[in-house]
Backbone of each chain as ProteinMPNN parsed JSONL, in Angstrom:
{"seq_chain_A": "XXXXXXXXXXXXXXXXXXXXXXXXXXXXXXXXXXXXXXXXXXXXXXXXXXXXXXXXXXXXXXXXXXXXXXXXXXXXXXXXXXXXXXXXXXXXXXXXXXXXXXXXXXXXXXXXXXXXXXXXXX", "coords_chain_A": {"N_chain_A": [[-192.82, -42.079, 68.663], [-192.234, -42.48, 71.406], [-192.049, -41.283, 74.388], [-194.411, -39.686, 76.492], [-195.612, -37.166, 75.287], [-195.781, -33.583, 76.368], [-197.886, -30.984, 76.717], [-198.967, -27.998, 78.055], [-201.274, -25.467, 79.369], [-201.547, -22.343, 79.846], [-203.801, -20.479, 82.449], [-204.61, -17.288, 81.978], [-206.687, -15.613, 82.037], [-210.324, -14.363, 83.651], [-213.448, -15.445, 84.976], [-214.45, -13.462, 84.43], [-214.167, -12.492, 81.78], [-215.896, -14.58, 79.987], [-216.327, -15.71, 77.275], [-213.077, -16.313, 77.112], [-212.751, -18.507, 78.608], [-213.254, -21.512, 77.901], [-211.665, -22.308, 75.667], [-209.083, -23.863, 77.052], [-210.066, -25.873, 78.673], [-211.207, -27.497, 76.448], [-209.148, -27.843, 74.669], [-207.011, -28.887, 76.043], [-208.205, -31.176, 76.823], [-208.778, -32.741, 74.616], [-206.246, -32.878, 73.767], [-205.658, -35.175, 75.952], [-207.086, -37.363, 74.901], [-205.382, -37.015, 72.456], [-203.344, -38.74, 73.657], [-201.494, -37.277, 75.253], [-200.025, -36.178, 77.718], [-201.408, -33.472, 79.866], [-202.106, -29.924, 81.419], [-203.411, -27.94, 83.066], [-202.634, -24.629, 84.571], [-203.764, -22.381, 85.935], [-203.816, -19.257, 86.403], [-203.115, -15.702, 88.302], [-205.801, -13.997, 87.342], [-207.45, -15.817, 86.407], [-207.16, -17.7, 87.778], [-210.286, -17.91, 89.133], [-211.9, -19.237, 87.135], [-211.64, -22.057, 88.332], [-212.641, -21.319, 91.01], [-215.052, -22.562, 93.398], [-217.912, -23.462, 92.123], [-218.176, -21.208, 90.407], [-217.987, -22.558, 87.731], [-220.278, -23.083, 87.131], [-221.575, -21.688, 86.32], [-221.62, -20.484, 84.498], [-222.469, -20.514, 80.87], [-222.209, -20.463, 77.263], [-223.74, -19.343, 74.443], [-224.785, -22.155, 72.102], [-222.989, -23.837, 73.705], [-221.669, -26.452, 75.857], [-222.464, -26.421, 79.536], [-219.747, -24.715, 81.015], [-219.457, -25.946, 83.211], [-220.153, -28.292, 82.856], [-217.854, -29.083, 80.999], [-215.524, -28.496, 82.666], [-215.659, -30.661, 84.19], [-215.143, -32.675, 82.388], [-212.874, -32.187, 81.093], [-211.824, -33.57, 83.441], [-212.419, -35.916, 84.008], [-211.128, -36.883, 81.937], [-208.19, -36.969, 82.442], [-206.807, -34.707, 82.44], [-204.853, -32.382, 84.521], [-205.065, -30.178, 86.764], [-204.18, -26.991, 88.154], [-203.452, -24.925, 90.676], [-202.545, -21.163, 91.276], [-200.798, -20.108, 94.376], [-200.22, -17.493, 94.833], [-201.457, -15.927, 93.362], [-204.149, -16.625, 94.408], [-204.204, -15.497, 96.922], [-203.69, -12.72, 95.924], [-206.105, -12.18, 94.913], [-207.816, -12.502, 97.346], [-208.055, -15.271, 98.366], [-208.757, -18.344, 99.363], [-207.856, -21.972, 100.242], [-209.863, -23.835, 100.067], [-211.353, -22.403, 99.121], [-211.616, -24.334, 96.132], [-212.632, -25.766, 93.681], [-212.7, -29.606, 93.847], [-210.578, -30.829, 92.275], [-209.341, -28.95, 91.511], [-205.44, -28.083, 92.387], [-203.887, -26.512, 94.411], [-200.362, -24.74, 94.191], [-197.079, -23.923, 94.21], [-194.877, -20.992, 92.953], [-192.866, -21.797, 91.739], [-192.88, -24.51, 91.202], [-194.898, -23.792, 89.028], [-192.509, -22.863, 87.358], [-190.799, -25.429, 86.991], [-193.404, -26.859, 85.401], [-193.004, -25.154, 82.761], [-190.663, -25.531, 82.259], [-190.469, -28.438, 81.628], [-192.324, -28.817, 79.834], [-193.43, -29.687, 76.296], [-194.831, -27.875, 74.904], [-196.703, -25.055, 75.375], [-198.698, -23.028, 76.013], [-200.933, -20.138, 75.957], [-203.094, -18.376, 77.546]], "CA_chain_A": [[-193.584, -41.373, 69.703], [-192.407, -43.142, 72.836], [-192.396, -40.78, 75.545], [-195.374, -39.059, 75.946], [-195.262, -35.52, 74.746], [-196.389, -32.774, 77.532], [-198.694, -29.444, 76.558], [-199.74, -26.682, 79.538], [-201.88, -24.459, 79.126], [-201.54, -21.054, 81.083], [-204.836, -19.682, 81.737], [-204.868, -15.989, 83.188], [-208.273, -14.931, 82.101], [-210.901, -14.854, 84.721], [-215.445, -15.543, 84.941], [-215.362, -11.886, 84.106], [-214.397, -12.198, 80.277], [-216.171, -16.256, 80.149], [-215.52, -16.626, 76.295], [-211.532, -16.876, 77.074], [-212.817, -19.642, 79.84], [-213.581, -22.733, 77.508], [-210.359, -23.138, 75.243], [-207.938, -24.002, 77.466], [-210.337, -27.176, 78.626], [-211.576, -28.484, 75.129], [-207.744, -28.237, 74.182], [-206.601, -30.055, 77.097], [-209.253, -32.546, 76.636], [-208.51, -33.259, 73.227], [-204.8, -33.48, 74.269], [-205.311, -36.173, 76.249], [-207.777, -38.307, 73.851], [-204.373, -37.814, 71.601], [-202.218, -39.871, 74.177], [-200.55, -36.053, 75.505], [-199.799, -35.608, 78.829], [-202.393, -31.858, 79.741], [-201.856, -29.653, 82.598], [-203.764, -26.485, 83.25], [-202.514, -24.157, 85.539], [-204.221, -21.111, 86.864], [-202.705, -17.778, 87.367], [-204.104, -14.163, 88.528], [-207.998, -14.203, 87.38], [-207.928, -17.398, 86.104], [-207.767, -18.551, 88.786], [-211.316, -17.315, 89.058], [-212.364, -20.116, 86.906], [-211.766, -22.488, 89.064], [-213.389, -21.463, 92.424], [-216.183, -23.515, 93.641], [-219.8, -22.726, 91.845], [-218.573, -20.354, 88.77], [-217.95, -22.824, 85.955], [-221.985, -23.857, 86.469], [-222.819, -20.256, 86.035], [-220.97, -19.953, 82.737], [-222.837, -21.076, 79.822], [-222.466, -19.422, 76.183], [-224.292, -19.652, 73.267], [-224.885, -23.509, 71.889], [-221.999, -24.489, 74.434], [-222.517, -27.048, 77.382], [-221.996, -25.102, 80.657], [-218.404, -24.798, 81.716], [-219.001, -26.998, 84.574], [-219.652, -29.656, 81.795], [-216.688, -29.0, 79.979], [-214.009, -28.983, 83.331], [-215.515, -32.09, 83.864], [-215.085, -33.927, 80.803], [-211.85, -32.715, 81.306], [-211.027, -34.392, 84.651], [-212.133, -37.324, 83.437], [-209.744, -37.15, 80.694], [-206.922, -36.844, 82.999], [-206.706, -33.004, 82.4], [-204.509, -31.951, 85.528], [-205.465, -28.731, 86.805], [-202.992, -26.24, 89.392], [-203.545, -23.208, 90.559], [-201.223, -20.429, 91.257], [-201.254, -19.69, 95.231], [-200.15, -16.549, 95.082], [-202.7, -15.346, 92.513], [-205.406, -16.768, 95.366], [-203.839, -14.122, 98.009], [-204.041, -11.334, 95.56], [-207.777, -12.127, 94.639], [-208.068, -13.227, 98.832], [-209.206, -16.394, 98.207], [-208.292, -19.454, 100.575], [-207.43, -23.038, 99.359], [-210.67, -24.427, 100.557], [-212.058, -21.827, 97.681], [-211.285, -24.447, 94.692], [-213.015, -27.323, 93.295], [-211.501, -30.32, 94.912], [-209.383, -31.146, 91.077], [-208.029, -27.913, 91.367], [-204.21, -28.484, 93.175], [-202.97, -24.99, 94.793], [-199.555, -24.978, 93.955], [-196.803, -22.463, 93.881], [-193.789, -20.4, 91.494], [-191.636, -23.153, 91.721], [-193.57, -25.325, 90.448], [-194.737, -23.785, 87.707], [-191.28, -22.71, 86.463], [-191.065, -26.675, 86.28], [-193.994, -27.435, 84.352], [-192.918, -24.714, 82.018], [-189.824, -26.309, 82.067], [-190.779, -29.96, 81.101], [-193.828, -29.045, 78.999], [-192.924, -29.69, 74.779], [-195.394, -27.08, 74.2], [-197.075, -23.852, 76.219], [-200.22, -21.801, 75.296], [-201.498, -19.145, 77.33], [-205.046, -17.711, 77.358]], "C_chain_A": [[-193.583, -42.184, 70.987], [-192.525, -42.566, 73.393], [-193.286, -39.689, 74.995], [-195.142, -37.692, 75.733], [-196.091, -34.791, 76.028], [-197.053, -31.292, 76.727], [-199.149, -28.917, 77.965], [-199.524, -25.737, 79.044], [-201.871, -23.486, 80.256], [-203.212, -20.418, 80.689], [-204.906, -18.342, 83.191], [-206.312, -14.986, 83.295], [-209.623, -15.507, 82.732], [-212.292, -15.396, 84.007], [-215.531, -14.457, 84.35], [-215.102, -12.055, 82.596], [-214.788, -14.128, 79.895], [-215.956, -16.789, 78.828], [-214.233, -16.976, 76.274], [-211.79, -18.15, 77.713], [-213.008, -21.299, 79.032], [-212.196, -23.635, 77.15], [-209.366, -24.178, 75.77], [-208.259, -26.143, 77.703], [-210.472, -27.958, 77.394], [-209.745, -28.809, 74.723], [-206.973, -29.151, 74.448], [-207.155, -31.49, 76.945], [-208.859, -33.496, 75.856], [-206.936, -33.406, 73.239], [-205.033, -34.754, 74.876], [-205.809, -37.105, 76.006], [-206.245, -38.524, 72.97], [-203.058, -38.415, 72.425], [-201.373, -38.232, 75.005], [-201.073, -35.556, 77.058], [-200.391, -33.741, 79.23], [-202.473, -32.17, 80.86], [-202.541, -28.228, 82.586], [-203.745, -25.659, 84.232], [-203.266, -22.842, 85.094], [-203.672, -19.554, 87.577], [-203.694, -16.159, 87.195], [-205.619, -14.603, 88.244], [-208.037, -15.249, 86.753], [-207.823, -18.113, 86.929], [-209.502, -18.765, 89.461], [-212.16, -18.845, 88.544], [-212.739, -21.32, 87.362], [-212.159, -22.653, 90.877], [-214.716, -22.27, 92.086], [-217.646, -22.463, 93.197], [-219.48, -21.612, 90.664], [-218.518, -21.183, 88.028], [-219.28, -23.256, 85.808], [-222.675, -22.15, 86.123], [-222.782, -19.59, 84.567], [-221.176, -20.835, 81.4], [-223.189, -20.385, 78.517], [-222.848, -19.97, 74.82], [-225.064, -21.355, 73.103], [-223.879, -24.258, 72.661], [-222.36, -25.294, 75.662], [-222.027, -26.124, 78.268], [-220.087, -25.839, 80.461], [-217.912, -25.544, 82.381], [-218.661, -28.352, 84.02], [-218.141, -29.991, 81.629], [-215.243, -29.369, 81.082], [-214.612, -30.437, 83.625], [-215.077, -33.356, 83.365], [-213.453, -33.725, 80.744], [-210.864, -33.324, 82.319], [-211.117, -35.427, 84.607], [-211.205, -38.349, 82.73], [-208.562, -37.655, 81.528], [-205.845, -35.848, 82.992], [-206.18, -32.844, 84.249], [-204.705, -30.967, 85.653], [-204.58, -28.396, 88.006], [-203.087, -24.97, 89.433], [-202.338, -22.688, 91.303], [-201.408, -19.695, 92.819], [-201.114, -18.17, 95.218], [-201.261, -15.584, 94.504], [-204.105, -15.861, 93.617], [-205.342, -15.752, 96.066], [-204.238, -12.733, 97.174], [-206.044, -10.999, 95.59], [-208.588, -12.403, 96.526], [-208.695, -14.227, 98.603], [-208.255, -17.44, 99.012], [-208.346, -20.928, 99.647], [-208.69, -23.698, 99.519], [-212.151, -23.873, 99.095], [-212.478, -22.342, 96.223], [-212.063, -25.599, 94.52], [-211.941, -28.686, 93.562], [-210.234, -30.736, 93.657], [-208.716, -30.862, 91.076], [-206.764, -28.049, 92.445], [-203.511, -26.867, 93.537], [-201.535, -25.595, 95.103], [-198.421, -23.639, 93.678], [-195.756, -22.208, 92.325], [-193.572, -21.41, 90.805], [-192.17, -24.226, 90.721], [-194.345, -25.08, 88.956], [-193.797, -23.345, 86.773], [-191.173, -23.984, 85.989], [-191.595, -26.922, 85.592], [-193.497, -26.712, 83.268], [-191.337, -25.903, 81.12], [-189.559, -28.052, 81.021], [-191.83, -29.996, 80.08], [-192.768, -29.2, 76.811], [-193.441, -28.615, 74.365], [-196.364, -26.252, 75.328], [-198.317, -23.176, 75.475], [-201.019, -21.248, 76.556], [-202.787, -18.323, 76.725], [-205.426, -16.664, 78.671]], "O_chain_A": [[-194.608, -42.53, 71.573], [-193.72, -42.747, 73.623], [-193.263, -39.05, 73.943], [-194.13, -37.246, 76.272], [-196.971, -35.423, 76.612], [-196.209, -30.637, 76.115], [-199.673, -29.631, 78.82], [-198.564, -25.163, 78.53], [-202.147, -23.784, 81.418], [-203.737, -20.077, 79.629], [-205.086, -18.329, 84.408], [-206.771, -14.152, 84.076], [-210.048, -16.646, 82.537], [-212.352, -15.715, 82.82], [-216.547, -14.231, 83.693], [-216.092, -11.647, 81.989], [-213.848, -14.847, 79.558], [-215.532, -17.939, 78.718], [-213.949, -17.907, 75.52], [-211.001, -19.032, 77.375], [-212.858, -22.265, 79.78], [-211.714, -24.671, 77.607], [-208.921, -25.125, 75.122], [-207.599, -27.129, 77.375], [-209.881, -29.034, 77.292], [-209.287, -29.938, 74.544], [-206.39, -29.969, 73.736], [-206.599, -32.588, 76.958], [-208.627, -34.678, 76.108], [-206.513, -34.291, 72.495], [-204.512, -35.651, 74.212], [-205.382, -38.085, 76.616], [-205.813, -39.653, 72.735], [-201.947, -38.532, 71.908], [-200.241, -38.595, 75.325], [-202.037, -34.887, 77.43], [-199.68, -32.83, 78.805], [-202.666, -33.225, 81.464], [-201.949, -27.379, 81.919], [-204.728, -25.709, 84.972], [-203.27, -22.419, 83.938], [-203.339, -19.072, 88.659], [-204.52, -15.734, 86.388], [-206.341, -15.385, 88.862], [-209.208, -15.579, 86.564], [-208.361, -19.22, 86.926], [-209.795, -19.717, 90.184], [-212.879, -19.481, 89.315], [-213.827, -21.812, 87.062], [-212.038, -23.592, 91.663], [-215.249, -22.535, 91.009], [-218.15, -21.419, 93.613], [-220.424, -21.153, 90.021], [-219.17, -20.78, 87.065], [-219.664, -23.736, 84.742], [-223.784, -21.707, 85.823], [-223.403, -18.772, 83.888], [-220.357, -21.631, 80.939], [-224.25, -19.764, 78.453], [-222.294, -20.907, 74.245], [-225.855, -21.709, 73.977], [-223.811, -25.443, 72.336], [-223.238, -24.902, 76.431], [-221.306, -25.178, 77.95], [-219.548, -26.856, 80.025], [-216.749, -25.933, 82.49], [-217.763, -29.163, 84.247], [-217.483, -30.942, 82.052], [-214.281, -30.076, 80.782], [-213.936, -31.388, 83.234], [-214.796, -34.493, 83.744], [-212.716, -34.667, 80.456], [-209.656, -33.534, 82.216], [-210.226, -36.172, 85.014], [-210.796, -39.51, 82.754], [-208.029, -38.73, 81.252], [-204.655, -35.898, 83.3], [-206.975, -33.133, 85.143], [-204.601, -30.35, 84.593], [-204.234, -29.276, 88.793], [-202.895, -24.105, 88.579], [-201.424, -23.344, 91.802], [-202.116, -18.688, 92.778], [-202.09, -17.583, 95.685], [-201.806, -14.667, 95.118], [-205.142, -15.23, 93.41], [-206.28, -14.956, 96.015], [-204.943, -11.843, 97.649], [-206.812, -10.139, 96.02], [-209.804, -12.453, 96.711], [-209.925, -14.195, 98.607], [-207.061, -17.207, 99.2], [-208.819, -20.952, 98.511], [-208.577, -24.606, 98.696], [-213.11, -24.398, 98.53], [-213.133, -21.737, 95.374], [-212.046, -26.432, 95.426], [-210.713, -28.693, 93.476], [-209.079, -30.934, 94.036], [-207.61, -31.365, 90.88], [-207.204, -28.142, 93.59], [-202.696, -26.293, 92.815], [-201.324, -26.528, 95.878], [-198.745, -22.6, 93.103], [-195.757, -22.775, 91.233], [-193.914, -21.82, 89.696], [-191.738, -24.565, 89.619], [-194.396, -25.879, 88.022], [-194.035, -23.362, 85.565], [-191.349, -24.129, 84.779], [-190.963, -27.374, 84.636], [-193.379, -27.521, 82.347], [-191.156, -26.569, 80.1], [-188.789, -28.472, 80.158], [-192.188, -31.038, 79.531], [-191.669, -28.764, 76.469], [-192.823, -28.068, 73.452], [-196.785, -26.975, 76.231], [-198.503, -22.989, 74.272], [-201.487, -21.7, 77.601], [-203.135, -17.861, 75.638], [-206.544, -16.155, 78.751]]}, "seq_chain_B": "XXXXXXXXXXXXXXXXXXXXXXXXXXXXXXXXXXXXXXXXXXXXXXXXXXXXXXXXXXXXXXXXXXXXXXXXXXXXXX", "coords_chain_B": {"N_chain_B": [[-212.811, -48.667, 47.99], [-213.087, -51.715, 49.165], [-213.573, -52.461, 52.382], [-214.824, -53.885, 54.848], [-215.832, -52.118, 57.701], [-215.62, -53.192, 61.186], [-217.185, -51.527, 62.851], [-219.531, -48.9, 63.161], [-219.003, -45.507, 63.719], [-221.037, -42.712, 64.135], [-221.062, -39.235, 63.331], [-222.303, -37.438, 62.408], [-223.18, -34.231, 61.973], [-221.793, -33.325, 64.509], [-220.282, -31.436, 65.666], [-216.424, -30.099, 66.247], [-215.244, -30.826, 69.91], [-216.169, -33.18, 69.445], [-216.149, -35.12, 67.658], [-213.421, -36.237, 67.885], [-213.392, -36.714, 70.035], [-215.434, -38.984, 70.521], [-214.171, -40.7, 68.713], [-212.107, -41.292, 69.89], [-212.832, -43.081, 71.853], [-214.27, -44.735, 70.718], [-212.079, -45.611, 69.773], [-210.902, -47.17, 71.713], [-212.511, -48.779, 72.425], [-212.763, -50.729, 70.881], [-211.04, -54.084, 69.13], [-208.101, -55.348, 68.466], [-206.794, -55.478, 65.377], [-209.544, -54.93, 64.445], [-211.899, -52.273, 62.574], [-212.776, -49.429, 62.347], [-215.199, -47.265, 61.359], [-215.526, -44.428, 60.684], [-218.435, -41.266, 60.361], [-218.511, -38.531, 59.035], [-219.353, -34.704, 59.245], [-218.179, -32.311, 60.32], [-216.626, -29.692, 59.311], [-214.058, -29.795, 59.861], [-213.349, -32.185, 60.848], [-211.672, -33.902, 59.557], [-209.126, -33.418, 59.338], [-208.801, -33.3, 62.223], [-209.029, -35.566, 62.59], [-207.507, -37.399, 61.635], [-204.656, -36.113, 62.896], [-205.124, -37.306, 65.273], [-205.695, -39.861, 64.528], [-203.221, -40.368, 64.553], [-201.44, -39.79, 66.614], [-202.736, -41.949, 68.854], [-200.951, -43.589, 67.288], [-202.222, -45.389, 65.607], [-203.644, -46.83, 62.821], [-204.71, -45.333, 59.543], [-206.719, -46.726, 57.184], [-208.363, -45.975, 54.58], [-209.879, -42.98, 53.314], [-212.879, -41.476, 52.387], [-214.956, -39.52, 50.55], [-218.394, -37.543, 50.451], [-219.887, -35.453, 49.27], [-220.4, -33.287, 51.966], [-219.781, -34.809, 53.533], [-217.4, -36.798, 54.923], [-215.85, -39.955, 54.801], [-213.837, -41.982, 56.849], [-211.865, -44.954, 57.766], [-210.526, -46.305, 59.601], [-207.838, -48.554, 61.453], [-207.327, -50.156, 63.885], [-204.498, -51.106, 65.581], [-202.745, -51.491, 67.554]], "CA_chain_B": [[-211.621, -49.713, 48.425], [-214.076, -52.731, 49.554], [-212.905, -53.038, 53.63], [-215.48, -53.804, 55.635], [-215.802, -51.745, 58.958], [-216.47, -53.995, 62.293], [-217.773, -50.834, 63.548], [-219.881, -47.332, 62.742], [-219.14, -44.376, 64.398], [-222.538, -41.975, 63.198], [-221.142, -38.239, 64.079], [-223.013, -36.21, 61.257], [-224.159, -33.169, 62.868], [-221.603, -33.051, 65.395], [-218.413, -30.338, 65.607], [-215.187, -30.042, 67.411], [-213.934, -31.39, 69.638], [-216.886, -34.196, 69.651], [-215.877, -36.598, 66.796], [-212.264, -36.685, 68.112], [-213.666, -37.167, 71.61], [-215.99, -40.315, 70.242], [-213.455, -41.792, 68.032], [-211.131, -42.044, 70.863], [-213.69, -43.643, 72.834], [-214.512, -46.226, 70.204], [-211.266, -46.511, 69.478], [-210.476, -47.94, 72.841], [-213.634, -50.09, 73.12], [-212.661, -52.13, 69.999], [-210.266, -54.676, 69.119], [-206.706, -55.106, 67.774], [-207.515, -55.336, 64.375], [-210.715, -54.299, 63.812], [-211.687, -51.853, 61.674], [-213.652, -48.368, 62.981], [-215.814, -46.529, 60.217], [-216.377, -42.638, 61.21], [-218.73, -40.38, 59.625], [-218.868, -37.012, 59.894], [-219.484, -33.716, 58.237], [-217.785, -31.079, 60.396], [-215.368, -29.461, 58.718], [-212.334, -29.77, 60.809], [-213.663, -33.655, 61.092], [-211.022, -35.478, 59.16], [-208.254, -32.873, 59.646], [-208.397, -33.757, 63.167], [-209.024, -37.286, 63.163], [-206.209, -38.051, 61.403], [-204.116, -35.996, 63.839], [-205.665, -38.071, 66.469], [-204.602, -41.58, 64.916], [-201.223, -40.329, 64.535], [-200.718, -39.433, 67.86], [-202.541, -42.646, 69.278], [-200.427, -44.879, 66.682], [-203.575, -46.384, 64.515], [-203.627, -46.543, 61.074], [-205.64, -44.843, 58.446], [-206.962, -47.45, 55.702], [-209.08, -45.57, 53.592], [-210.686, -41.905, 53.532], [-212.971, -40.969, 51.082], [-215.642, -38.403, 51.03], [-219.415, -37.811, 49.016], [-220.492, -34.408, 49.261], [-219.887, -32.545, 53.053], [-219.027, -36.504, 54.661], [-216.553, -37.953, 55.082], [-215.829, -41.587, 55.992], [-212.952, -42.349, 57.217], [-211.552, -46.177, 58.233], [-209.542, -46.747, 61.314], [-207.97, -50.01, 62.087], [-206.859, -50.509, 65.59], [-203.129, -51.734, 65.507], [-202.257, -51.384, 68.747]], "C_chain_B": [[-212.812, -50.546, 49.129], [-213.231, -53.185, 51.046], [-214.452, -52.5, 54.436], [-215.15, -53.747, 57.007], [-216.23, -53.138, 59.816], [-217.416, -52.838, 62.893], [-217.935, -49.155, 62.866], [-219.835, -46.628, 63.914], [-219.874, -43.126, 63.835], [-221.632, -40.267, 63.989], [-221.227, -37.288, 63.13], [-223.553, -35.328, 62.478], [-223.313, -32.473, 64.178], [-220.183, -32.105, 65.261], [-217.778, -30.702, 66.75], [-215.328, -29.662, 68.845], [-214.884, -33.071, 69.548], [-216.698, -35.182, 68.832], [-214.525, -37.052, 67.273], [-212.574, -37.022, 69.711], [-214.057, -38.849, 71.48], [-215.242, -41.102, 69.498], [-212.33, -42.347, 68.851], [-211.868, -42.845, 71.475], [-214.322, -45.007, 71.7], [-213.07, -46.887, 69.809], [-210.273, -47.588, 71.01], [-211.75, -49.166, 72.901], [-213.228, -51.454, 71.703], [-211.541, -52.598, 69.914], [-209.436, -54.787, 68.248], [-207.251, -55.483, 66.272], [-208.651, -55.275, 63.481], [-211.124, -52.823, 63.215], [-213.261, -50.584, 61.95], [-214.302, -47.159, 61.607], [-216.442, -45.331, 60.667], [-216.667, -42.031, 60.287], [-218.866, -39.01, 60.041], [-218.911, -35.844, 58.767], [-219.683, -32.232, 58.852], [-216.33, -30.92, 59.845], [-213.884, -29.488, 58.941], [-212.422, -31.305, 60.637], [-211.938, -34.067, 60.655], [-209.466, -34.779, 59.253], [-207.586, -33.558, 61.288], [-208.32, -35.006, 63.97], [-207.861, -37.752, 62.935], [-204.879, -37.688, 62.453], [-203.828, -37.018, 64.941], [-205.154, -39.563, 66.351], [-203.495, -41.468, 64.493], [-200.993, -40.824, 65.493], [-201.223, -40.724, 69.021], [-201.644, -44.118, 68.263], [-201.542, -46.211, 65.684], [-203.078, -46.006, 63.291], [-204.904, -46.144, 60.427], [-205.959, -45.643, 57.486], [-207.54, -47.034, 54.768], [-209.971, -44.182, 53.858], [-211.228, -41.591, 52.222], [-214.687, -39.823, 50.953], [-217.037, -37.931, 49.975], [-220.421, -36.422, 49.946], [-219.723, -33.833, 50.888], [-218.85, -33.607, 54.079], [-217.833, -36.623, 54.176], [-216.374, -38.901, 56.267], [-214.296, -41.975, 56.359], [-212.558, -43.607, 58.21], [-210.159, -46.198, 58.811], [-209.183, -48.221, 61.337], [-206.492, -49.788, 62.944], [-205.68, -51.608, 65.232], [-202.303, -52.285, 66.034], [-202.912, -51.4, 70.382]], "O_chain_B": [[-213.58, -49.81, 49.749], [-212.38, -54.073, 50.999], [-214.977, -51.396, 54.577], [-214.529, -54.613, 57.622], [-216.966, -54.004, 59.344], [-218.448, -53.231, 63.437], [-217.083, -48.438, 62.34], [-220.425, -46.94, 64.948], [-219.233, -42.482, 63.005], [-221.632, -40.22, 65.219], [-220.386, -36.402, 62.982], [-224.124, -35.631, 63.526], [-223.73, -31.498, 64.804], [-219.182, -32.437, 64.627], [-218.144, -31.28, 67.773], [-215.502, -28.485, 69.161], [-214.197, -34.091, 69.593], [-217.089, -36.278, 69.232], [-214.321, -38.258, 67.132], [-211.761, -37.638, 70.4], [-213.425, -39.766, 72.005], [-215.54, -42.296, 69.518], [-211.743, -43.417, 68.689], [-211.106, -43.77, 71.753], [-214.741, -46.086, 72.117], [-212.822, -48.073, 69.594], [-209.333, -48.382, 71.031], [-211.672, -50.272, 73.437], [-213.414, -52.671, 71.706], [-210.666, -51.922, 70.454], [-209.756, -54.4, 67.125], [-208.432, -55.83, 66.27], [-208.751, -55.47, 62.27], [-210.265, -52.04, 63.62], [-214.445, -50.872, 61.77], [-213.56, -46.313, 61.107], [-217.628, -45.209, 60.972], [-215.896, -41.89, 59.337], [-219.236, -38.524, 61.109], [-218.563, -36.032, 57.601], [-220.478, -31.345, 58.539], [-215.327, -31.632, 59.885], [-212.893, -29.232, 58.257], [-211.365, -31.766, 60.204], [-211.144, -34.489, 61.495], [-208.542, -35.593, 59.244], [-206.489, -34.064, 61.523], [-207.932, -35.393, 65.072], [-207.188, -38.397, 63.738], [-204.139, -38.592, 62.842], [-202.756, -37.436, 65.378], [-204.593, -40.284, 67.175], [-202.796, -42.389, 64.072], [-200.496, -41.941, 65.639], [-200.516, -40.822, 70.024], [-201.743, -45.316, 68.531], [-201.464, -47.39, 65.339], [-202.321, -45.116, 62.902], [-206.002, -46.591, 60.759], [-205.331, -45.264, 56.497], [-207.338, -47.721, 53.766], [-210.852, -44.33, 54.705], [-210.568, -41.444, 51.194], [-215.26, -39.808, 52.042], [-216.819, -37.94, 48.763], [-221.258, -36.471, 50.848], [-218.502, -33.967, 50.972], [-217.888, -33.463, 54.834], [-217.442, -36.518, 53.013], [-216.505, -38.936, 57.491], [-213.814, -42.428, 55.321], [-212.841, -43.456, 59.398], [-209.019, -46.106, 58.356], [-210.069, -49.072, 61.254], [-205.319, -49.464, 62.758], [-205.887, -52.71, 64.724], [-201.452, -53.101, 65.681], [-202.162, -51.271, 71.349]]}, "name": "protein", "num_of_chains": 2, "seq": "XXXXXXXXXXXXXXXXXXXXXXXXXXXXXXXXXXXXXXXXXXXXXXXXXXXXXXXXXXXXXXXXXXXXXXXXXXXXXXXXXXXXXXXXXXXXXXXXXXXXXXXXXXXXXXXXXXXXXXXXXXXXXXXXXXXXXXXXXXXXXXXXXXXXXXXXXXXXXXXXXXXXXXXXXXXXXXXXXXXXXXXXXXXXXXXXXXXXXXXX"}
């Protein structure tokens, strides 16, 4: 296991359905506790997740809020990227994102797809 | 198997992803061969611990289990 292994997570589901909204972080998280390079990009309403002020509004069941949870994974070293074009459709401006989040375009995520060992979309 | 831990990690009570969160986190605070003793008694627990010291390169010395627990001994390798 020399070079590190890569996982990215696609997440296209927005605030409006908030149980899809957790996975993608705890997964990530726990990717990069096991030594694994975690990247979560952002496309159409998931991008949603990451505007400024919803993940504190999204708290379900026995779960810490949301806001917790992207936290814990920026700490980690959970990269996060959103999808500009998916901002334009929703009109949202780059100034819209929590400062983690990286607006980023196609191109770029054809790459990560590219380089990732492993993909999961939510 | 008589191997005494240098260190308890207590995470009865706690579920996924929180014992694999805290065992990474002790397993960085301790030292090259010392010897990390996690308890726990969520059910995924030892499924995903072991995952976990695969993928950071630790070794497993001993798992063994007394009713919902299990203990499982870590020693830091690397």
């Amino acid at each position: 296991m020399s070079q590190k292994k890569r996982i990215l997570y696609v997440q296209t589901s927005g605030v409006d359905t908030p149980e899809r909204t957790y996975a993608p972080f705890v997964l990530a998280t726990t990717a990069a506790m096991m030594n694994i390079d975690a990247t979560i990009y952002f496309l159409i309403k998931g991008v949603t997740v990451v505007k400024k002020g919803e993940a504190e509004k999204i708290k379900l069941g026995s779960f810490p809020s949301l806001k917790e949870v992207v936290d814990q994974a920026t700490r980690a070293g959970v990269k996060l990227q959103v999808c500009e074009q998916s901002t334009q459709l929703l009109g949202l401006s780059r100034g819209d994102f929590i400062p983690e989040a990286k607006v980023v375009g196609a191109a770029t995520l054809n790459d990560l797809v590219l380089d990732a060992d492993a993909i999961l979309c939510f | 198997m008589k191997v005494k831990p240098d260190r308890t990690l207590d995470c009865l009570g706690l579920y996924c992803p929180e014992p694999v969160f805290r065992t990474r986190m002790e397993l960085d605070d301790i030292r090259i061969g010392e010897i990390l003793e996690v308890l726990a008694d969520d059910p995924a627990a030892e499924a995903d611990i072991r995952s976990l010291v695969k993928h950071l390169e630790q070794e497993i010395v001993n798992v063994s289990k007394d009713g919902n627990t299990v203990r499982i001994l870590i020693k830091k390798v690397k």
